[in-house]
C-alpha positions in Angstrom: 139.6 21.9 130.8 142.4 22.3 133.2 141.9 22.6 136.8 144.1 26.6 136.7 142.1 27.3 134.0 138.9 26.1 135.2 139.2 28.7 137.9 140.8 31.6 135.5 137.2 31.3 133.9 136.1 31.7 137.7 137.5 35.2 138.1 136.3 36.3 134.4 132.6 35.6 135.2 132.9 37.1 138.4 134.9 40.5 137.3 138.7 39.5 138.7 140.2 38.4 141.9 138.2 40.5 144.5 134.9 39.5 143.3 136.0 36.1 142.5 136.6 35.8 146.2 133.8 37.2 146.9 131.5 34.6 144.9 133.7 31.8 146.0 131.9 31.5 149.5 128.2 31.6 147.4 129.6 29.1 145.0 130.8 26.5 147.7 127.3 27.1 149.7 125.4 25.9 146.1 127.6 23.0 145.5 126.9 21.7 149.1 123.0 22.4 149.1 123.0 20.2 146.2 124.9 17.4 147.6 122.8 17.7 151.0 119.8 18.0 149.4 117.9 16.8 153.1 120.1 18.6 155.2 120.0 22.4 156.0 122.6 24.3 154.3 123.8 28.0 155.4 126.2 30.3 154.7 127.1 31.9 158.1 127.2 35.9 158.0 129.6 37.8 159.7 127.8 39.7 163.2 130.0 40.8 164.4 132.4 37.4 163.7 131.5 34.3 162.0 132.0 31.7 164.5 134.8 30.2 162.1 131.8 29.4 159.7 131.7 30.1 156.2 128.8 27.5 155.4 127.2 25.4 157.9 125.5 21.8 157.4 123.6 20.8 160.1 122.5 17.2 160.5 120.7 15.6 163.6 123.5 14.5 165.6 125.9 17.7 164.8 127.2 19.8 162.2 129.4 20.1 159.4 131.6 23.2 158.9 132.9 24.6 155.5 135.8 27.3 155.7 136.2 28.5 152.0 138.8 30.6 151.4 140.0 31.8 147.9 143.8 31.6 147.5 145.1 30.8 144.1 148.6 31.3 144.4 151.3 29.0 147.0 150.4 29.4 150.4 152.4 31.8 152.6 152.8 31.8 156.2 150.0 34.4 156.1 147.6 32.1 154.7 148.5 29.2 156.6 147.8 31.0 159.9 144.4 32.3 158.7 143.3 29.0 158.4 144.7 28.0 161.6 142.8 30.9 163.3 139.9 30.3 161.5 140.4 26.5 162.7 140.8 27.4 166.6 137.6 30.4 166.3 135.4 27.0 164.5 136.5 24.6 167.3 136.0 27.2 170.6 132.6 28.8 169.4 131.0 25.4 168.1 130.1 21.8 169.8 128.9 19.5 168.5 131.2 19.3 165.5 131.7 16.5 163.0 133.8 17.4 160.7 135.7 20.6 159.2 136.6 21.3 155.7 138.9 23.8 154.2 137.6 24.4 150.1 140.4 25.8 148.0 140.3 26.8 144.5 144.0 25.1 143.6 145.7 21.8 144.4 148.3 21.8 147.1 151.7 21.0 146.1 154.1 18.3 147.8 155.1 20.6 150.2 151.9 22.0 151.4 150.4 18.9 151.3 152.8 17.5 153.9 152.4 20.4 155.9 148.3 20.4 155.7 148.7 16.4 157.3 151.1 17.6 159.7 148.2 20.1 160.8 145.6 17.1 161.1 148.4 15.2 163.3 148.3 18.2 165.9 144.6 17.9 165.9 143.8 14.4 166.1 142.4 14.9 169.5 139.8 16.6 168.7 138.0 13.4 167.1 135.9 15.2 164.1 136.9 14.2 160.5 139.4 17.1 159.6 139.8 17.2 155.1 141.0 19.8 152.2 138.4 20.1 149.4 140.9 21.0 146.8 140.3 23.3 143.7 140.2 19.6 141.2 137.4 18.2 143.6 135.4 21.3 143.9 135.6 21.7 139.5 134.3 17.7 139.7 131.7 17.9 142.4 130.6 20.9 140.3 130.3 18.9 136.5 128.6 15.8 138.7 125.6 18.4 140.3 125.4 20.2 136.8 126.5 23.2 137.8 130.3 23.7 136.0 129.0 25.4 133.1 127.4 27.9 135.3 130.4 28.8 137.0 133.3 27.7 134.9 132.5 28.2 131.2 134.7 30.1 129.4 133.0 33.0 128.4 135.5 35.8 127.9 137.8 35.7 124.7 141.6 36.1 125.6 142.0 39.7 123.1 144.7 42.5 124.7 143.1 44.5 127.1 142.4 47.5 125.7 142.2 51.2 127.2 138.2 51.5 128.0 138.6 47.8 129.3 141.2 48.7 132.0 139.6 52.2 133.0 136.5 49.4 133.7 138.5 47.4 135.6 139.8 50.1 137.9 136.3 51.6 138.5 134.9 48.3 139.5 138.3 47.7 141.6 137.8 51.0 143.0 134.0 50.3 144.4 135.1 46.9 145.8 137.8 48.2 147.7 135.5 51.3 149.1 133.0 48.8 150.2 135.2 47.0 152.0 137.1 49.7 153.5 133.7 50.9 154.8 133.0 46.6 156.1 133.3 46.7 160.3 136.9 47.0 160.9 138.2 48.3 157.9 139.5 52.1 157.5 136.1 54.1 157.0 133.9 51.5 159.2 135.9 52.0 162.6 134.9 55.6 161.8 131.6 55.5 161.3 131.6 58.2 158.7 127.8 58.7 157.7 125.8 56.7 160.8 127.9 58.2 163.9 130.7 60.8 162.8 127.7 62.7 160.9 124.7 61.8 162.2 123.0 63.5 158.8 125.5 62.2 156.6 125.7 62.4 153.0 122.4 60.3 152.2 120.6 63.3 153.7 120.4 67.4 152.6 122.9 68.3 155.5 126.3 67.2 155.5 128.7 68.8 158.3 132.2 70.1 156.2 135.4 71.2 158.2 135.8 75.1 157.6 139.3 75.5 155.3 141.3 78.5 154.1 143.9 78.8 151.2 146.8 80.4 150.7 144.6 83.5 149.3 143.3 83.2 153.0 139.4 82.4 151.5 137.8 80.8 154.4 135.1 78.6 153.3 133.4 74.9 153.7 136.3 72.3 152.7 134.3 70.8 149.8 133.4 74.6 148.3 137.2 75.5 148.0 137.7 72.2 146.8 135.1 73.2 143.8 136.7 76.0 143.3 140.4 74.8 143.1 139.1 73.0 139.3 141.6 70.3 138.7 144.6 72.0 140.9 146.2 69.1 142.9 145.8 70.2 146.4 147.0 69.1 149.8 144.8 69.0 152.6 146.2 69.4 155.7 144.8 69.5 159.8 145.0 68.0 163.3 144.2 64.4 163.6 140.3 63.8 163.7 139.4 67.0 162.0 138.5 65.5 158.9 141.0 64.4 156.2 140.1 61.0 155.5 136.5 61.5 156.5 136.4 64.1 153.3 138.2 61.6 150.8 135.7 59.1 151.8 133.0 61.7 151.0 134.5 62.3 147.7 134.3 58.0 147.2 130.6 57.9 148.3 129.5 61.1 145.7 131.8 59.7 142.8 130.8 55.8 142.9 127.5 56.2 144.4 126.0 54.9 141.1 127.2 51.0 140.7 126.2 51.3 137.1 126.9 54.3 135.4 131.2 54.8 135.3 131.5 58.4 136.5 133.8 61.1 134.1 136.7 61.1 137.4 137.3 57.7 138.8 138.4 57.8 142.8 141.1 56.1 143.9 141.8 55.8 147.4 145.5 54.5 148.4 147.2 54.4 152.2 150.5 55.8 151.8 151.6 54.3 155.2 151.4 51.1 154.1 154.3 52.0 151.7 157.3 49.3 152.4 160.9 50.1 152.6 161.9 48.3 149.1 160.2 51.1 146.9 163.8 52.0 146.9 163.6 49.0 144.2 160.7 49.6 142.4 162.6 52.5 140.4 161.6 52.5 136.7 164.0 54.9 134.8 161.1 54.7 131.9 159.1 56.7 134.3 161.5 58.0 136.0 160.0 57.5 139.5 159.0 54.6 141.6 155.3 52.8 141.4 154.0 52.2 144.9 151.1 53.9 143.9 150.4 52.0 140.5 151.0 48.7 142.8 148.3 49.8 145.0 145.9 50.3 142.3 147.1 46.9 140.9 146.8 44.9 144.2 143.2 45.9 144.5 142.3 45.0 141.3 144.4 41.2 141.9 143.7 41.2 145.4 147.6 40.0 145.3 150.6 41.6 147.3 152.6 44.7 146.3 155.9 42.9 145.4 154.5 40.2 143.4 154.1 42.3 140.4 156.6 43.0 137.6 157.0 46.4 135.8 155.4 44.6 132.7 152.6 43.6 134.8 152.2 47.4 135.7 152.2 49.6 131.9 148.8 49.3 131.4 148.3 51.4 134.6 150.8 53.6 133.8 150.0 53.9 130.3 146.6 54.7 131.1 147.6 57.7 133.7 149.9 59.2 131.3 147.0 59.8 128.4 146.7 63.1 127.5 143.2 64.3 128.3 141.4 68.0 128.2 140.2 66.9 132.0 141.7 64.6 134.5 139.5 61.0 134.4 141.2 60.1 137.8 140.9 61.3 141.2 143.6 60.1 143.5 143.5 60.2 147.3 146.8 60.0 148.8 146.0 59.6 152.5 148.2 60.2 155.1 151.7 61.9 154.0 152.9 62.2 157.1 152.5 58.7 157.9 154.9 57.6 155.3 158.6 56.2 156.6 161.4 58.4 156.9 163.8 55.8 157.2 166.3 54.7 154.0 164.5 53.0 151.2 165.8 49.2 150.7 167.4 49.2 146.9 167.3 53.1 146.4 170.1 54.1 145.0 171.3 57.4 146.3 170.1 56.8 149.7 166.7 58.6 149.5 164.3 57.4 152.0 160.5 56.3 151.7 159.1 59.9 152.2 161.6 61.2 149.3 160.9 58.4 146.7 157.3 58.2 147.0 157.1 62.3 146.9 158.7 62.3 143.8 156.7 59.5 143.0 153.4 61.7 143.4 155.0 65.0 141.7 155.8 62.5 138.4 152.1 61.8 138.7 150.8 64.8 139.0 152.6 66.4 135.8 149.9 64.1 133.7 146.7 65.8 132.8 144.7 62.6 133.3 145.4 62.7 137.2 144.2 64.9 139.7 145.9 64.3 143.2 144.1 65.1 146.8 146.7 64.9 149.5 145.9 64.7 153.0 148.8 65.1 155.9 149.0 66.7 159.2 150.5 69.4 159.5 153.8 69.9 158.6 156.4 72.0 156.8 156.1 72.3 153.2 159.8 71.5 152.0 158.7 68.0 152.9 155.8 68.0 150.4 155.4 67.4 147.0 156.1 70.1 144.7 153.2 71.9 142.4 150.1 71.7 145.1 148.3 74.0 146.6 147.9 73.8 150.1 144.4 73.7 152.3 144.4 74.1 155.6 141.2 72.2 157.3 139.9 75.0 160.5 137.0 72.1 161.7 134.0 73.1 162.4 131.1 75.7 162.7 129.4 76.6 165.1 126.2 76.4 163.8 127.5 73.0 163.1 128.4 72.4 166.4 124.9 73.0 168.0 123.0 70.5 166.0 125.1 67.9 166.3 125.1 68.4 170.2 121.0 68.7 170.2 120.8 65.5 167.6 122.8 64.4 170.9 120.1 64.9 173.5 122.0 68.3 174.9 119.6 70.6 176.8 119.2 74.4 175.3 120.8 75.0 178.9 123.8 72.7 178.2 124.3 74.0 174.2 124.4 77.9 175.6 127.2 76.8 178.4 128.9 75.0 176.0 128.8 78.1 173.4 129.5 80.2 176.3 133.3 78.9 176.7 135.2 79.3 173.7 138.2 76.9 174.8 135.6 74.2 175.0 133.6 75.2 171.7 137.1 75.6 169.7 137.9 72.0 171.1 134.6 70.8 169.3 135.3 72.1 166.3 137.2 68.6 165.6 134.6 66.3 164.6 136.3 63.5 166.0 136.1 65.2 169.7 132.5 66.4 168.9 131.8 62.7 168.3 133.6 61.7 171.5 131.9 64.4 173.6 128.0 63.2 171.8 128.5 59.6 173.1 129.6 60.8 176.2 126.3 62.2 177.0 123.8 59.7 175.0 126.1 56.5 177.3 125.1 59.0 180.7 121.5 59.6 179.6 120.8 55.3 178.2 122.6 55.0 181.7 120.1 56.3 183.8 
């Protein structure tokens, strides 16, 4: 068996790229607990940082260090300086050290190869053994400790994909990327959604919602009008920190709270600010828009970048949006409109820019019935937005709200009354972020004392 398809097997028994990366680490740890049998073995968890360590081998005299990372495809600038940061964070935070390893699942090519030795020459001072496990040694190490079949069997039979197979595959793709957008320093775990933002959170019977009205002027808790809007594609709009994102990550945690049952409406969370000035190339007169969004989709499912994908590469994902259905089966949540790039689109052909292309992207979209579209941006003037939404505007807030966040927060009765007593200051805390500010504010005074 070939060494590429060796580790094509790999992905299938792990479900795709992103959990193929993720099992990497656990594979290399296995492999090198066997061949250390009297040794201790580790894989090094990330609190907050690593240390540079992915798996650890201590011996009596020093240590070992294994970085593992999973790239399959020619390494890019990008890649080479993650493993040269991983390098310098391994060789400031640990003594001691007697060798380094970098484990890849491929082999180098001529090039990289030449580059990888000229990285040992600039090290060469730093008198540790410094060697690449490549993706052939780690397949052989792996048939000599008995362990290939386990991880490298083929096991999967190369048939078409067919339409239940890909709605799997964007599910599963869908929960890997919330979980890691909710991993410390990713999207939703800088803000601290259910443990900080709201202290009660979702996992309990009280969860704080932002006030909205409609353009019938209904004023009611953001995730009743939401209800009530069916399968309308709606934009949400507010002040920074009032609660956009922090509701589209509510609607992630409710929809793929179960990891085994598929839900009737997949989520699908996508950044429109990280759209890149050539969409003004990605034009497909078949579908007569561009397909940042369908890259998105496809890029956490590959765990590859946007541009490396052909239109070819892309149908199924297109196909599958454009089924006719009585009920939408996917729920996607556009974040951050307003964020997009108003400058010229590389490629586009009438001189549209970002903003234009990819809101005609999202009204193409939206005309399927198997699509429902939540849109959050700040605010802003509606001839900007796509056409064929209706429009939520997020008020924050209430009080009652307000007042047990503030006494979960150690506030005095005295304080709370004062604080409902000025309405400048109580309208001001109707943004969660600010509430949250204005909390910490008082537990850091109080832990202080």
């Amino acid at each position: 068996m070939s060494t590429v398809e060796s580790w094509t097997n790999f992905e299938r028994h792990n479900g795709g790229v992103a959990g193929a990366r993720e099992r990497f680490e656990v594979f290399c740890a296995e492999l090198l607990d066997l061949e250390n049998p009297r040794l201790e073995v580790h894989q090094v968890a990330a609190n907050p940082g690593d240390d540079g360590i992915d798996v650890l081998v201590t011996h009596p005299d020093g240590i070992d260090i294994y970085q593992c990372k999973y790239f399959r495809d020619i390494l890019k600038d990008t890649q080479w300086k993650q493993i040269r940061d991983s390098f310098n964070t391994a060789i400031h935070k640990n003594t001691n050290i007697l060798s380094w390893y970098l484990c890849l699942p491929r082999q180098l090519t001529k090039p990289e190869i030449e580059r990888w030795n000229a990285f040992k020459s600039e090290h060469t001072e730093c008198g540790f053994t410094i060697e690449i496990i490549d993706g052939n040694q780690l397949i052989s190490l792996a048939e000599n400790l008995g362990i290939s079949e386990k991880w490298f069997s083929p096991s999967h039979s190369s048939s078409p994909v067919s339409a239940e197979d890909i709605r799997v595959q964007i599910w599963r793709a869908s929960q890997q990327y919330y979980e890691l957008l909710c991993s410390r320093n990713n999207k939703f775990g800088g803000l601290k959604i259910f443990e900080t933002l709201f202290p009660n959170g979702v996992y309990k019977d009280v969860y704080y919602e932002p006030l909205a009205v409609n353009r019938e002027g209904r004023v009611a808790p953001v995730q009743e009008i939401f209800r009530e809007h069916g399968q309308e594609h709606l934009v949400l709009m507010g002040e920074g920190g009032i609660g956009k994102t922090t509701f589209l990550a509510h609607q992630l945690s409710v929809l793929l709270k179960d990891n085994e049952q598929m839900p009737d409406t997949i989520p699908i969370y996508v950044e429109l600010n990280r759209c890149p000035s050539i969409i003004g190339r990605w034009y497909s007169s078949r579908y007569g828009k561009t397909n940042y969004i369908t890259r998105y989709i496809r890029s956490i499912m590959d765990d590859k970048e946007f541009e490396s994908y052909s239109n070819e590469q892309l149908r199924d994902i297109e196909n599958e949006f454009l089924k006719k259905t009585e009920s939408p089966q996917y729920l996607l949540l556009l974040d951050g409109f307003n964020e997009i790039n108003t400058m010229q689109a590389d490629g586009a052909a009438s001189g549209q820019s970002v903003r234009e292309l990819l809101r005609n992207e999202i009204e193409q979209l939206a005309r399927s019935t198997n699509v429902r579209i939540i849109l959050t941006t700040r605010r802003m003037s509606e001839n900007y937005l796509p056409d064929g939404f209706n429009y939520i505007a997020l008020q924050g807030l209430e009080t009652k709200n307000i007042r047990d966040y503030i006494a979960y927060a150690d506030y005095s009765d005295t304080d709370i009354a004062w604080i409902e007593a000025h309405a400048e200051l109580l309208d001001c805390l109707r943004i969660p972020l600010f509430l949250c500010m204005f909390a910490c504010r008082n537990k850091a005074e109080k832990s202080s004392l």
